[in-house]
Rosetta silent file (secondary structure, phi, psi, omega in degrees, C-alpha in Angstrom):
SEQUENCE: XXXXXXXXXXXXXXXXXXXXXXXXXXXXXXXXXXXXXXXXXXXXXXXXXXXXXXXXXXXXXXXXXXXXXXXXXXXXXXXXXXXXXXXXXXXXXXXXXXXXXXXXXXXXXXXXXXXXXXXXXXXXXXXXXXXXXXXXXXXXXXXXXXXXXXXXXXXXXXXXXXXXXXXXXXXXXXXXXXXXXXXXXXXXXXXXXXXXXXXXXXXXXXXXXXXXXXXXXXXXXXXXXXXXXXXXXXXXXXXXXXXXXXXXXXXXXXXXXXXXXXXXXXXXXXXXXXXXXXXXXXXXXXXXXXXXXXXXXXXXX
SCORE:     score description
SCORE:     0.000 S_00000001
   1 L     0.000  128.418  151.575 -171.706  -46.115   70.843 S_00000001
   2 E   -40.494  167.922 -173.062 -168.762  -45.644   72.456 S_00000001
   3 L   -89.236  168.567  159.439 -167.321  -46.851   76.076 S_00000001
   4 L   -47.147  -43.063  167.444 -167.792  -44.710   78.978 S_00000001
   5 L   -91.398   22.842 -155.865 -164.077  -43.746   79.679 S_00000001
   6 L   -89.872  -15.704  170.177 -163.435  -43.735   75.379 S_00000001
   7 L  -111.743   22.299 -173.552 -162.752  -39.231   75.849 S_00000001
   8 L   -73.121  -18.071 -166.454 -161.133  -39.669   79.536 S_00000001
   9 L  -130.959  163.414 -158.202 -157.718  -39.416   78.039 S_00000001
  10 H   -73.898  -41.963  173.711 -156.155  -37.419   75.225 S_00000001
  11 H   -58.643  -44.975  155.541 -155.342  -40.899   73.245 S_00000001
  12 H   -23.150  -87.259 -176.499 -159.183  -41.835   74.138 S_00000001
  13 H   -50.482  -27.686  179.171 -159.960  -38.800   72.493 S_00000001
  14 H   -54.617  -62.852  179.991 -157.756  -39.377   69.364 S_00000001
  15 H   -42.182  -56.149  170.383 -158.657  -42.800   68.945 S_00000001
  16 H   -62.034  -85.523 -160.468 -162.704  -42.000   69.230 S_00000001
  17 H   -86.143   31.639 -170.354 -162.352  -39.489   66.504 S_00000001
  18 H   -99.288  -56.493  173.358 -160.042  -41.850   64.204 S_00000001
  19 H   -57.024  -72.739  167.636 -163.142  -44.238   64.686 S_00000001
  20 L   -32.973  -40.591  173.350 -166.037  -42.364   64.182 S_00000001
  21 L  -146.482   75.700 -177.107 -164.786  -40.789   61.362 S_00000001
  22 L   -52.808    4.427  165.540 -162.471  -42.518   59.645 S_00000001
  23 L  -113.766   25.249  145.450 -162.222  -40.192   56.549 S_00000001
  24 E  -111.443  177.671 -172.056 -160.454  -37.922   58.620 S_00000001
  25 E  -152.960  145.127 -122.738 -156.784  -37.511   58.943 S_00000001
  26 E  -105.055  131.475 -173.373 -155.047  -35.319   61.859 S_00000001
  27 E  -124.773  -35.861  169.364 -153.046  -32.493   60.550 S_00000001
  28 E  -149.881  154.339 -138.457 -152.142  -30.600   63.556 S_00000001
  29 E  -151.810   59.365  172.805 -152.895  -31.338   66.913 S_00000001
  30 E   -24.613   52.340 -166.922 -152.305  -28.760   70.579 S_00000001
  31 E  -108.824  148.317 -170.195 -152.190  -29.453   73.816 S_00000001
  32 L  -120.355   44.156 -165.895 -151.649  -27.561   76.750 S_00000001
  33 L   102.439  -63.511  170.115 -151.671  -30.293   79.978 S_00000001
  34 L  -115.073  -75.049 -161.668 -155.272  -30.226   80.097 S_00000001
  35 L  -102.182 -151.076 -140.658 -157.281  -29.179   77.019 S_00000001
  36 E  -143.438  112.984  146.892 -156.731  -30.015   73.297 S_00000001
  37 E  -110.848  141.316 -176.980 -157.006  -27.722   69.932 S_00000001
  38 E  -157.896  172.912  176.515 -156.374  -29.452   67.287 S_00000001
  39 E  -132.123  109.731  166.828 -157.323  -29.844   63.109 S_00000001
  40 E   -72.645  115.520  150.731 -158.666  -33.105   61.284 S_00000001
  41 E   -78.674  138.565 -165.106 -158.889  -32.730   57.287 S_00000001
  42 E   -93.110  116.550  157.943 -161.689  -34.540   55.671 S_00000001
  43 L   -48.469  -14.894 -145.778 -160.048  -36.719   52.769 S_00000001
  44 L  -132.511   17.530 -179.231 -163.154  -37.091   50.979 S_00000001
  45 L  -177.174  152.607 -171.209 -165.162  -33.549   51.181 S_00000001
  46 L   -83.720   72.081 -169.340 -164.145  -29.681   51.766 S_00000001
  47 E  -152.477  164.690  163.788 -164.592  -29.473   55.470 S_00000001
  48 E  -101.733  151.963 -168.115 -162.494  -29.663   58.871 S_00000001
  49 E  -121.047  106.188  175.055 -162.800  -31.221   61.852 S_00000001
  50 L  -110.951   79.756 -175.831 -161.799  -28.551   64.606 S_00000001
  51 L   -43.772  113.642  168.745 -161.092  -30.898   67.693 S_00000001
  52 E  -127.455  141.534  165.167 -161.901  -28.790   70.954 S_00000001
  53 E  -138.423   82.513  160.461 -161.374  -30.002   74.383 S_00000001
  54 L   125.803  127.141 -152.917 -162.048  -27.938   76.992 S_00000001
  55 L  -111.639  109.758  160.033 -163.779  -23.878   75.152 S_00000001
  56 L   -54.572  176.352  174.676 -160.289  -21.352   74.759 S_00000001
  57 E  -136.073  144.848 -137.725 -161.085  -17.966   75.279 S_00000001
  58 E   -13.327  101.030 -156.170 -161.243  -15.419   72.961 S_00000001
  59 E   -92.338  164.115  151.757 -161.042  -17.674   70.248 S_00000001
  60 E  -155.348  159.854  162.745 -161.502  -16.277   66.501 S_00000001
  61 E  -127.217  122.792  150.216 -161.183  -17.974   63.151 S_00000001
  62 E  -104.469  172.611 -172.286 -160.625  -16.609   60.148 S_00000001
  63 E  -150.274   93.278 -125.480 -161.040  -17.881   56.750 S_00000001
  64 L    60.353   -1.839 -156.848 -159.581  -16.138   53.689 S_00000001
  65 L    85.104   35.350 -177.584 -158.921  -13.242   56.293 S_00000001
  66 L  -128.593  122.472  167.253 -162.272  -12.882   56.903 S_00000001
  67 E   -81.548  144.259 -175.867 -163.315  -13.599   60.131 S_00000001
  68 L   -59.217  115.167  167.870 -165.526  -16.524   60.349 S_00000001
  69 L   -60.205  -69.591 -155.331 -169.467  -15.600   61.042 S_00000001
  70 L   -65.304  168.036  164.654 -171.339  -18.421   60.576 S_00000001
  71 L   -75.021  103.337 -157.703 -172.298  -21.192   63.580 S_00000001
  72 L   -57.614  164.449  158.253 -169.807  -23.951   62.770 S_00000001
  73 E   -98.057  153.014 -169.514 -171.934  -27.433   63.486 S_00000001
  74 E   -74.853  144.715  142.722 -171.117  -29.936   66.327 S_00000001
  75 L   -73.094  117.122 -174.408 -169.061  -33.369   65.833 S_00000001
  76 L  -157.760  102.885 -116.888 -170.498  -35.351   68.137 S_00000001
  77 L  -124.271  131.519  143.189 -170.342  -39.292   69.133 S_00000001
  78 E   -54.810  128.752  166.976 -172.601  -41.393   71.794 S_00000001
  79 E  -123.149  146.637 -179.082 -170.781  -42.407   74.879 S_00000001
  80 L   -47.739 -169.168  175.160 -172.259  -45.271   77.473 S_00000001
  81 L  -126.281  147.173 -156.271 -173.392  -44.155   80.405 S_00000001
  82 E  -103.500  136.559  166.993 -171.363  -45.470   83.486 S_00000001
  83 E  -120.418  158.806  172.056 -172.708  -47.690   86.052 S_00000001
  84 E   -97.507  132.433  168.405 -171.320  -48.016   89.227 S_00000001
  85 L   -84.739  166.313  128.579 -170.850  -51.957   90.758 S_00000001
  86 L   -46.140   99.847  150.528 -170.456  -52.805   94.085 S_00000001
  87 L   123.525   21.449  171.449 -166.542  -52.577   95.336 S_00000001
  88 L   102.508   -4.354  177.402 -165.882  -49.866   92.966 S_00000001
  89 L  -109.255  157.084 -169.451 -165.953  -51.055   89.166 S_00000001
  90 E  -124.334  128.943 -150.665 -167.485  -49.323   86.631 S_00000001
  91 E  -115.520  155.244  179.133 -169.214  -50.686   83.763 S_00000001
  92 E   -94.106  148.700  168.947 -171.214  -49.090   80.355 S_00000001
  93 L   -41.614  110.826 -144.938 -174.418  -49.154   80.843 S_00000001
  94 L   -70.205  -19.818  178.476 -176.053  -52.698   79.618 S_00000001
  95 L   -81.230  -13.147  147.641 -179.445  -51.165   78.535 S_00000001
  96 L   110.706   21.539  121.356 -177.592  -48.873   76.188 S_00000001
  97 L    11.161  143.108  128.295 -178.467  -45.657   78.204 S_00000001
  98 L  -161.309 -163.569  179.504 -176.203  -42.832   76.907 S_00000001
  99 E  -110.669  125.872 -165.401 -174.492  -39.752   76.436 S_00000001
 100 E   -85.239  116.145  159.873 -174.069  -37.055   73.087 S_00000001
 101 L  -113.556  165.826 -153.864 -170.761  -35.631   73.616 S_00000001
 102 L   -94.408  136.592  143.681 -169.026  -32.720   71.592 S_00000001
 103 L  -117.308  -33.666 -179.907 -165.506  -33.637   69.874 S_00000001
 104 L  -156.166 -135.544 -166.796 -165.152  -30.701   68.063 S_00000001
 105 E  -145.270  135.357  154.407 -166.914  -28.370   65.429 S_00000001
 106 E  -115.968  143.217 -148.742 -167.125  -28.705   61.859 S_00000001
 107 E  -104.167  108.559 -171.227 -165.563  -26.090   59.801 S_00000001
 108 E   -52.474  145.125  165.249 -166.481  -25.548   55.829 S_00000001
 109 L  -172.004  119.363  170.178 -162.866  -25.239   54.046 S_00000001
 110 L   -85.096  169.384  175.489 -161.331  -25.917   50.674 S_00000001
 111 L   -79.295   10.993  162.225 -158.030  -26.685   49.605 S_00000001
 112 L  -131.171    9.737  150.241 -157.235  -23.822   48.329 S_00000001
 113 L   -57.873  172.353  158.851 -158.703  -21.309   51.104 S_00000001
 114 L  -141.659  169.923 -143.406 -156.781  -20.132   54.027 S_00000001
 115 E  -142.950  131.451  179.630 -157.482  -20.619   57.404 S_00000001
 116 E  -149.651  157.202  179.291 -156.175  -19.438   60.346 S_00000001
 117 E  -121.401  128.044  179.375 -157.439  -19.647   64.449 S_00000001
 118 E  -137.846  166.319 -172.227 -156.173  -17.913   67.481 S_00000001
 119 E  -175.752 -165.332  171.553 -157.699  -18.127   70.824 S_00000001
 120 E  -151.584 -179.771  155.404 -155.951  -18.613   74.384 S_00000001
 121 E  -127.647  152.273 -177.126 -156.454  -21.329   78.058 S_00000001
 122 E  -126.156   10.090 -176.739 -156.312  -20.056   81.192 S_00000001
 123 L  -158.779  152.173  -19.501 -155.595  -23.487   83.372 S_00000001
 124 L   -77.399    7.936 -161.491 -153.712  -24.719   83.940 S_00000001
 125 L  -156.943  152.391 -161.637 -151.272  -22.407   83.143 S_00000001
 126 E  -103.934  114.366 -144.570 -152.230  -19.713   80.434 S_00000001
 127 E  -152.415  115.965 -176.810 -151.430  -20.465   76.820 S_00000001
 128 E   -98.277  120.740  159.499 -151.999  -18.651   73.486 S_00000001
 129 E  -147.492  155.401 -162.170 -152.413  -20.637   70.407 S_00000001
 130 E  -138.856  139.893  174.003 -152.465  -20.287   66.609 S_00000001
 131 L   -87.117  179.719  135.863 -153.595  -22.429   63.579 S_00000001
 132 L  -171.429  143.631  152.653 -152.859  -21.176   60.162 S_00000001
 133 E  -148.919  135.385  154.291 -153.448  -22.957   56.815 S_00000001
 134 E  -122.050  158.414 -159.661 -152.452  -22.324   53.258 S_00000001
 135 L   -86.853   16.952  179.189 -152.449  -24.417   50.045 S_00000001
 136 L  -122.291  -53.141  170.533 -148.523  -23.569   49.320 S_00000001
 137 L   -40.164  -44.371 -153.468 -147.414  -23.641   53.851 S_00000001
 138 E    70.436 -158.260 -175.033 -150.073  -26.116   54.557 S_00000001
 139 E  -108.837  160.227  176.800 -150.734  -26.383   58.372 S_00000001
 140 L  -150.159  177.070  166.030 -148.746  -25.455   61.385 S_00000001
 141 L  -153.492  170.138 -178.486 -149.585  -24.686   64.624 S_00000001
 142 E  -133.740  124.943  134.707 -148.268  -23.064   67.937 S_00000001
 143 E  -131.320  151.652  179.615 -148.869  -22.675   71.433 S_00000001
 144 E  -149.848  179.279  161.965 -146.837  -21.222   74.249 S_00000001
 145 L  -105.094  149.169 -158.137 -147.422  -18.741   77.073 S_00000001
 146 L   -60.194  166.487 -165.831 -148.183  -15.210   76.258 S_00000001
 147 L   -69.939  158.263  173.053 -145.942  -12.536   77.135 S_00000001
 148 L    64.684   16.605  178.657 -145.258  -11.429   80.917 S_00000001
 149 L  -129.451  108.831  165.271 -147.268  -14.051   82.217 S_00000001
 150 L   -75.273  171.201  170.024 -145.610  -16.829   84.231 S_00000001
 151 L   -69.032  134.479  147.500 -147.291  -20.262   85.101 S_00000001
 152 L   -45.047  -29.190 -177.263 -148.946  -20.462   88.279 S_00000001
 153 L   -65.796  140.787  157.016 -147.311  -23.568   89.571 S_00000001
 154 L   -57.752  160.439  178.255 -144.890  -22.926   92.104 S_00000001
 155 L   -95.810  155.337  173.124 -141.586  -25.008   91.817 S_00000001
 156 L   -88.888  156.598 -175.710 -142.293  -27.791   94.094 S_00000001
 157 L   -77.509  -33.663  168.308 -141.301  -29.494   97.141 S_00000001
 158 E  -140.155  163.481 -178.859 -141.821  -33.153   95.482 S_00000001
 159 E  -138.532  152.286  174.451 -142.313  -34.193   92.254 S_00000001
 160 L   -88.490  -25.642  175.882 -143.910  -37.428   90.710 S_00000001
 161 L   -78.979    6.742 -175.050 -141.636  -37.304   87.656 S_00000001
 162 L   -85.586  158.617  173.226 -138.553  -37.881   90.288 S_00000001
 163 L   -81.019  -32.889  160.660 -137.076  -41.348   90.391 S_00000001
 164 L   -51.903  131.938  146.254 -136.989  -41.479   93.822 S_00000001
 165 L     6.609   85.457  151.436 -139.510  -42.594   96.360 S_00000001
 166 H   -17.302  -98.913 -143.976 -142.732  -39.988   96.535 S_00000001
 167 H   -56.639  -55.182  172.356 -144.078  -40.618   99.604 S_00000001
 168 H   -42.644  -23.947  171.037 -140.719  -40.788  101.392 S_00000001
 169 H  -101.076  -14.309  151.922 -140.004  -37.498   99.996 S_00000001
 170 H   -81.612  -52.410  167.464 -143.250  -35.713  101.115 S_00000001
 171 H   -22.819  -54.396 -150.241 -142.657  -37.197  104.474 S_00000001
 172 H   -55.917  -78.886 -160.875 -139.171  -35.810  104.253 S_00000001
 173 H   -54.595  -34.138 -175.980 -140.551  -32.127  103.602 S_00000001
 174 H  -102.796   39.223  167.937 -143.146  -32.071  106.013 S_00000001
 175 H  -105.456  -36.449  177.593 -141.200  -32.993  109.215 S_00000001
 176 H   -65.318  -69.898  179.609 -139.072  -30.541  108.101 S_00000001
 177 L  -123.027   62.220  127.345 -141.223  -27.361  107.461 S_00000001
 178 L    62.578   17.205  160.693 -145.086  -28.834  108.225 S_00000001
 179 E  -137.975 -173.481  172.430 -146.307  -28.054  104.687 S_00000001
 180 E  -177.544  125.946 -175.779 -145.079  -29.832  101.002 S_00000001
 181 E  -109.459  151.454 -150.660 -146.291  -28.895   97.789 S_00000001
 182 E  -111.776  115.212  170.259 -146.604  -32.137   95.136 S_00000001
 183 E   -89.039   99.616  175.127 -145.928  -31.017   91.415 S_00000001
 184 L   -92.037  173.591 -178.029 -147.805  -34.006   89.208 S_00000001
 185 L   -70.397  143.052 -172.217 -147.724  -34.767   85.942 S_00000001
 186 L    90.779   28.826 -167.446 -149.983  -32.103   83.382 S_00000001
 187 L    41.617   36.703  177.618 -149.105  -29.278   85.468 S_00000001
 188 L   -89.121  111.051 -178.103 -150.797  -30.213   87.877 S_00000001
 189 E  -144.376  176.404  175.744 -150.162  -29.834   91.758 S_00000001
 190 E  -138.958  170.028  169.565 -151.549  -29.712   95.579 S_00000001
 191 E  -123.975  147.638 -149.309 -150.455  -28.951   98.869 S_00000001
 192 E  -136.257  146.969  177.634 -150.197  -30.907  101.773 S_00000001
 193 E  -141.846  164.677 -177.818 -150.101  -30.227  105.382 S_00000001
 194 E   -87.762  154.602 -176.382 -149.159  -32.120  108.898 S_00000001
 195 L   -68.548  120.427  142.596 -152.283  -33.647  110.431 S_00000001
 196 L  -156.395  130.100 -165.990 -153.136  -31.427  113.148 S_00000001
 197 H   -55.845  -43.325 -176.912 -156.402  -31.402  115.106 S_00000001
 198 H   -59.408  -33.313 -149.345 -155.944  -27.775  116.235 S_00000001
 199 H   -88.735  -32.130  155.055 -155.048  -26.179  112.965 S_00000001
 200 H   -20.442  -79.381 -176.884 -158.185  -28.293  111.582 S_00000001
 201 H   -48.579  -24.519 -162.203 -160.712  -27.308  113.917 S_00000001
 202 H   -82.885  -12.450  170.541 -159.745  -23.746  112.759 S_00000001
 203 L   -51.442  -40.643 -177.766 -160.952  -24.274  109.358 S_00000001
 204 L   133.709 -134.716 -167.771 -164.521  -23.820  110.324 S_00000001
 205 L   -96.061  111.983  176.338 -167.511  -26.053  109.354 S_00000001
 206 E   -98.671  129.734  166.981 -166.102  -28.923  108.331 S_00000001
 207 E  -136.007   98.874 -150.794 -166.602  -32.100  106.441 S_00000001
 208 E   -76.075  136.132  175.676 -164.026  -34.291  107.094 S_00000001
 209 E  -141.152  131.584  153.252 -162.871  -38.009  104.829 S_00000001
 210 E   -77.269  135.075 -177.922 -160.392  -40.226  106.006 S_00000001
 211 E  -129.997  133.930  171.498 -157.935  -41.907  103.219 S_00000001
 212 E  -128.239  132.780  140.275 -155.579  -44.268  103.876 S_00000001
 213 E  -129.196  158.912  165.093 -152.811  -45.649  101.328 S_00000001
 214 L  -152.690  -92.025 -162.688 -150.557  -47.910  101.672 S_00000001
 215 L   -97.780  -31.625  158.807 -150.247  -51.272   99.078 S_00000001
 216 L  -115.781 -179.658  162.256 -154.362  -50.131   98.029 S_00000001
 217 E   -73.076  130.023  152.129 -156.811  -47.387   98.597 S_00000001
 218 E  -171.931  140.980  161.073 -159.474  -47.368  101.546 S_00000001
 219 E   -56.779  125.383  175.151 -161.973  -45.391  103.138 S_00000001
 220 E   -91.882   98.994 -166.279 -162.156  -44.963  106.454 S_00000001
 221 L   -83.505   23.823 -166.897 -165.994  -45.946  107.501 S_00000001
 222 L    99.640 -158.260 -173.428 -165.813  -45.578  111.320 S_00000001
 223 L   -64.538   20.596 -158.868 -163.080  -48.484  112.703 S_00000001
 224 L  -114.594  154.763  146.444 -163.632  -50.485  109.493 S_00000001
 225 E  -101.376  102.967 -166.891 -161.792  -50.151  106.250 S_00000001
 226 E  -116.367  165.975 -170.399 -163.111  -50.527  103.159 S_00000001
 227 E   -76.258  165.024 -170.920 -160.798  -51.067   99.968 S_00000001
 228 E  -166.480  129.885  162.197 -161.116  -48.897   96.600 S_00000001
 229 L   -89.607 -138.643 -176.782 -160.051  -49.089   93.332 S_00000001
 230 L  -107.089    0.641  162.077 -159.127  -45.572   91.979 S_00000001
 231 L   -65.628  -69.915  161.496 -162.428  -45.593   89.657 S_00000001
 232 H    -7.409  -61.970 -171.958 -164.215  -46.710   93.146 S_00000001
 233 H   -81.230   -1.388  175.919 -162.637  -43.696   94.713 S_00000001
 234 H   -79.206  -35.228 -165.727 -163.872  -41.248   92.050 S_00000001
 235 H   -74.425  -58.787  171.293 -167.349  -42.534   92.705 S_00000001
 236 H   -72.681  -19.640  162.151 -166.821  -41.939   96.026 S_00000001
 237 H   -52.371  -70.998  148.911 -165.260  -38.941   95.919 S_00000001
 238 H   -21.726  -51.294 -169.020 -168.042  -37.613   94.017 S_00000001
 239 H   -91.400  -13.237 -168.463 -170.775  -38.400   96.226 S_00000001
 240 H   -77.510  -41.923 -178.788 -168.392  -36.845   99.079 S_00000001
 241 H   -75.217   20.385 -166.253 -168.201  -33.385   96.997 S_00000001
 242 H  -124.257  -54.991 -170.653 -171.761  -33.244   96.653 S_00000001
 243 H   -68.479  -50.984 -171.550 -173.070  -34.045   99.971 S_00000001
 244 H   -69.407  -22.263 -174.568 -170.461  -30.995  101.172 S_00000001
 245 H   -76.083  -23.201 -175.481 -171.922  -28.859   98.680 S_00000001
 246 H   -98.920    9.186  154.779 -175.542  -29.272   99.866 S_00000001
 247 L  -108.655   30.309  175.046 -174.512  -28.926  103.493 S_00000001
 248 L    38.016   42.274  164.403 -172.678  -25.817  102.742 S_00000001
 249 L  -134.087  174.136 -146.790 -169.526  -27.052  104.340 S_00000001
 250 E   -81.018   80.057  174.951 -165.758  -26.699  103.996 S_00000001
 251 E   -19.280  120.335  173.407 -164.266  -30.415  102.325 S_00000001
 252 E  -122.924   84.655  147.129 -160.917  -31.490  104.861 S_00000001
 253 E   -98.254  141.815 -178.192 -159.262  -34.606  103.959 S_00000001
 254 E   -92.049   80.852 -173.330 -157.356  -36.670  105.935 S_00000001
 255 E   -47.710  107.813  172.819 -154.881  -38.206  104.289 S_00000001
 256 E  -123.484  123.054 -158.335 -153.279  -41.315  105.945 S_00000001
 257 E  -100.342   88.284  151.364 -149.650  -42.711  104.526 S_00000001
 258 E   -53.151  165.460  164.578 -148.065  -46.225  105.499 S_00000001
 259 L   -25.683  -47.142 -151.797 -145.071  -47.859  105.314 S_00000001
 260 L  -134.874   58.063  171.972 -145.678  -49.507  102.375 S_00000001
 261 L   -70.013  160.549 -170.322 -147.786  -46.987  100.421 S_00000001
 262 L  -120.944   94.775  178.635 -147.435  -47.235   96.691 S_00000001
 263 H   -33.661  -54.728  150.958 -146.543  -44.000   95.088 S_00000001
 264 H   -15.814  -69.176 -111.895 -148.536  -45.035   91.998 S_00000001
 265 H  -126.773  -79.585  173.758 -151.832  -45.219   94.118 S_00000001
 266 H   -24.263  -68.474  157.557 -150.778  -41.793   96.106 S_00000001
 267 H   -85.952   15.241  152.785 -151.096  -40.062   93.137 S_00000001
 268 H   -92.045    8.039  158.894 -154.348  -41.344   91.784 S_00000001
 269 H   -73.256  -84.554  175.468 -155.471  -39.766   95.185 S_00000001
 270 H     8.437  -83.348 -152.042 -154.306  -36.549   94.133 S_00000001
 271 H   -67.727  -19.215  163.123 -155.420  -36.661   90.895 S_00000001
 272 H   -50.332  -72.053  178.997 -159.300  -37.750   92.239 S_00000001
 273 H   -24.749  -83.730 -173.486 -159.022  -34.989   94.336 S_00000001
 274 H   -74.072    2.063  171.086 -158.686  -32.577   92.030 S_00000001
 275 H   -81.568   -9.120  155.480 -161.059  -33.543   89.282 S_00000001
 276 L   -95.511   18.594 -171.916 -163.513  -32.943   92.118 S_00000001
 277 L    55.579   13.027  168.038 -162.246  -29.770   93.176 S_00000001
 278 L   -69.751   42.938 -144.148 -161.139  -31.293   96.585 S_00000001
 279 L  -139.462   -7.817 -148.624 -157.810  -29.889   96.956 S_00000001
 280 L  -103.726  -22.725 -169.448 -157.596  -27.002   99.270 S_00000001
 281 L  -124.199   77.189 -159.205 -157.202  -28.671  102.464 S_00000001
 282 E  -112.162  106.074 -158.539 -155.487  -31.520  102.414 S_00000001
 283 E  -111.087  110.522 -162.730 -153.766  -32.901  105.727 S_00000001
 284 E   -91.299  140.938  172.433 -151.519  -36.145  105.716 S_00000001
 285 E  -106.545   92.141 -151.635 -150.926  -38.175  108.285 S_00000001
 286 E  -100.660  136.976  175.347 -148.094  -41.227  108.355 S_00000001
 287 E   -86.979  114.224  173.254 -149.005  -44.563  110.234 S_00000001
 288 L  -105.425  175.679 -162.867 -146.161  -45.448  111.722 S_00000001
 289 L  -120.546  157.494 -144.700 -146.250  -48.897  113.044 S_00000001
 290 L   -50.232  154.692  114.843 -146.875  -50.258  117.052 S_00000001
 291 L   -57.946   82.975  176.150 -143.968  -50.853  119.307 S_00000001
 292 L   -60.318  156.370 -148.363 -143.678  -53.405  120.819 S_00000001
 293 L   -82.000  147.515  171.096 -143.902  -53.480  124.153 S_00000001
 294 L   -74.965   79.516 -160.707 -140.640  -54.799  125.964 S_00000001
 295 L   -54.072  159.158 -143.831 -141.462  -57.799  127.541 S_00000001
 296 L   -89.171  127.035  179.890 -140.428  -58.116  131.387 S_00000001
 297 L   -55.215  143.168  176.847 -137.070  -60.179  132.417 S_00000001
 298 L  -114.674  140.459 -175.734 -137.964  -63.251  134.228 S_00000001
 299 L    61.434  172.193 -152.748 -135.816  -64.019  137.623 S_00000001
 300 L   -70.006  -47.177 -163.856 -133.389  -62.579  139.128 S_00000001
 301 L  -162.946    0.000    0.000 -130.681  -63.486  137.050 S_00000001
């Protein structure tokens, strides 16, 4: 059995099916940001391992030039089951509780057939890709995006891949023009807006979370804070998108930046955010810190 987090990441996935089935060996291998086509050959018997992450759309395989009929069978590994601790860490389950998850499909194919797959993704950004194998080419693969279609992402206002300071440079942009859109790594991005209670309230029925970073994460619980690590905030996060879905109301968070927020940490907000669909309304706020008060001259003179 596997760990809990062992397919959160694309090397996770590699790694999981280098283990599990160690008589395969990776011949080509797709990714487009988010999901994963890719082809394992089985050294030791005439079949493929066709590594899916994330189901393309209108996919076909062929196989001699024939398109493929039959129902390929799943590849498919135990993973724990996650528990959540107290303060936010998350552990596999100790009673051995788990989960069957899919790594791919397996495909009959000899070593002198030919083989070829084509299929498309539509997120994050929409990408056409092709397999092909023959016993004198071998394998190759492709993907790019199809014609006449640009990516959705916008160019951005900030970027995470800049060397520069993050949060000082969404600050920058939204003093400037009151919105800033954050381009992360994996094509991934959000938008950000200044904190303001009128333009809130106009969203509607609201269900509002407080965030604060600065050197960690924490949740704002009424005047208290409590700290979170970024599994911690997934957890919570979770239970936040859930509760607005069964009270039919609109998710708002309220993003709050300090001095001495840690860019790092800023964008494993982000990226929580959107693996929970939590993204549309997202309003930052920067704590700037007290003034002190000018204390009063004593005498005359």
């Amino acid at each position: 059995m596997f760990r809990h987090d062992a397919l959160r990441t694309i090397e996770g996935y590699q790694s999981t099916i280098s283990e599990a089935f160690p008589s395969l060996k990776m011949q080509c291998f797709l990714f487009n940001g988010s999901f994963v086509c890719g082809v394992y050959e089985d050294k030791n018997a005439p079949r493929i391992l066709l590594a899916l992450w994330g189901d393309p759309q209108q996919a076909q395989i062929k196989r001699n030039g024939e398109v493929m009929e039959e129902e390929p069978g799943a590849a498919e590994v135990a993973v724990a089951v996650a528990l959540h601790k107290w303060g936010g860490k998350i552990v596999d389950d100790p009673d051995g509780d788990h989960h069957v998850m899919r790594l791919g499909y397996w495909i009959p194919l000899k070593r002198t057939d030919r083989f070829e797959m084509t299929g498309r993704y539509d997120h994050p950004a929409k990408s056409e890709f092709r397999i092909t194998y023959d016993p004198d080419r071998r394998w190759g693969g492709t993907m790019s995006p199809p014609e006449r279609d640009e990516l959705r992402i916008k160019p951005g206002d900030a970027y995470e891949i800049s060397l520069e300071p993050l949060v000082g440079r969404v600050i920058e942009v939204l003093e400037e023009k009151g919105t800033c859109q954050v381009n992360l790594k994996r094509r991934q991005s959000v938008t950000l807006r200044t904190w303001d209670e009128e333009d809130a309230n106009k969203i509607g029925n609201i269900q509002s979370l407080c965030l604060t970073v600065e050197e960690a994460i924490s949740i704002n619980m009424g005047p208290a804070r409590e700290k979170l690590t970024p599994p911690g905030l997934e957890q919570r996060l979770e239970m936040y998108a859930s509760a607005v879905r069964a009270g039919d109301r609109v998710p708002v968070v309220r993003l709050r930046v300090g001095a001495n927020a840690s860019d790092d940490l800023f964008c494993e907000v982000f990226r929580a955010l959107l693996h929970e669909s939590i993204d549309q309304h997202i309003f930052l706020e920067v704590l700037r810190p007290a003034k002190k008060k000018r204390s009063e001259s004593k005498g005359s003179g």
